[in-house]
C-alpha positions as CSV (number, residue, x, y, z in Angstrom):
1,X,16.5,-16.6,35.1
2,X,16.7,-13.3,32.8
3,X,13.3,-12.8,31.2
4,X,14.5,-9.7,29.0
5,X,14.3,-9.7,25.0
6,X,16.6,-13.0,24.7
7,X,13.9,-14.8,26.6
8,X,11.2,-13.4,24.6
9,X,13.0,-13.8,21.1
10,X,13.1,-17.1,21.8
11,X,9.5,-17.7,22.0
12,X,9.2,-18.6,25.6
13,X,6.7,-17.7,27.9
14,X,7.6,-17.4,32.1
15,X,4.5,-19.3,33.0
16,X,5.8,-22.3,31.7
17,X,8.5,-22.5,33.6
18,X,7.6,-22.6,37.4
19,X,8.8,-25.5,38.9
20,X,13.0,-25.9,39.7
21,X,13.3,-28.9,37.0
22,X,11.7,-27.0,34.7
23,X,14.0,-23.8,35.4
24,X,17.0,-26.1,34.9
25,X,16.0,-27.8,31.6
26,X,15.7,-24.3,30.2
27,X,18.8,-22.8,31.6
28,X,20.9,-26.0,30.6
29,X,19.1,-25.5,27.1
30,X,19.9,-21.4,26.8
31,X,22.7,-20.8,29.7
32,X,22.4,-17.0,28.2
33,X,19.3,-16.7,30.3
34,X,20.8,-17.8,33.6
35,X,21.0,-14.4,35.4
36,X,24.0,-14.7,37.9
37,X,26.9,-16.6,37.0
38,X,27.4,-20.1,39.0
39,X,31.4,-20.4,39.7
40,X,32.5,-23.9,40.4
41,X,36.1,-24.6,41.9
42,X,36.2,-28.4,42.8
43,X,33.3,-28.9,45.1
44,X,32.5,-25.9,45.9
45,X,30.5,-23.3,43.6
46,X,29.0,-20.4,44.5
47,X,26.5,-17.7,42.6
48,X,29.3,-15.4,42.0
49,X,27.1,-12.1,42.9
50,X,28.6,-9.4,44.0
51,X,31.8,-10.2,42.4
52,X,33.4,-10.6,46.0
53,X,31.6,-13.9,46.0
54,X,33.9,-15.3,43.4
55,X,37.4,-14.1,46.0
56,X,35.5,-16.0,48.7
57,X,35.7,-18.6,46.9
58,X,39.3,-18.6,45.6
């Protein structure tokens, strides 16, 4: 999760976010913050970083 100015700008402070549910209530809230991109192609997805990640999965 990106904790640049967008995080701060929203008022939101890292320590209270520390457990996985908590990460994904605030990503699903502000996807902007999510830091690598999640590609989904039926049932498969993949965190498509490096790029090359996104071919494998193609």
């Amino acid at each position: 999760m990106r904790k640049d100015k967008r995080f701060k700008d929203l008022g939101l402070n890292a320590g209270d976010y520390t457990s996985k549910q908590q990460v994904v209530d605030i990503l699903l809230e502000h996807p902007a913050l999510m830091e690598r991109p999640v590609i989904i192609n039926g049932e498969k997805a993949v965190i498509a970083r490096p790029s090359e990640k996104v071919e494998e999965l193609l």
